[in-house]
C-alpha angles and dihedrals in degrees: 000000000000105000095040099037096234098151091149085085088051086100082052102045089040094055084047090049098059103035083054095093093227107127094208098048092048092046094049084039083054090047085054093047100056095058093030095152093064101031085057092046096058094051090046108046134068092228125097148163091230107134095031087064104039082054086062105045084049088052099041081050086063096042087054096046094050090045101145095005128111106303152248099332092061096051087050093056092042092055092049101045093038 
């Protein structure tokens, strides 16, 4: 479904998911189900917030491995260097 963006099978997923009897899998199917639409919408368009995330995982990274350490200029140069 996520590869192929088939989010139309999300319903049928979803009904498997929580008749499975693994609590895990029905907890997170109940999580999808309470925001379905877009949940829905990321696994059936093209668009996605890919790289913009990944930049600030990159950038909150830094920001964990200077904790304590100088400021905000050397993050700055870190993030643009890194």
């Amino acid at each position: 479904m996520l590869t192929l963006l088939e989010g139309d099978r999300l319903t049928e997923w979803i009904t498997e998911a929580m008749t499975s009897g693994l609590r895990g899998i029905s907890t997170f199917a109940v999580g999808l189900n309470s925001d379905f639409a877009a949940v829905q919408a990321g696994l059936t368009t093209h668009w996605n917030s890919g790289h913009v995330e990944g930049a600030v995982n990159r950038i909150k990274m830094l920001k964990r491995q200077m904790f304590g350490r100088a400021g905000f200029p050397l993050l700055r140069k870190r993030a643009l260097l890194a």
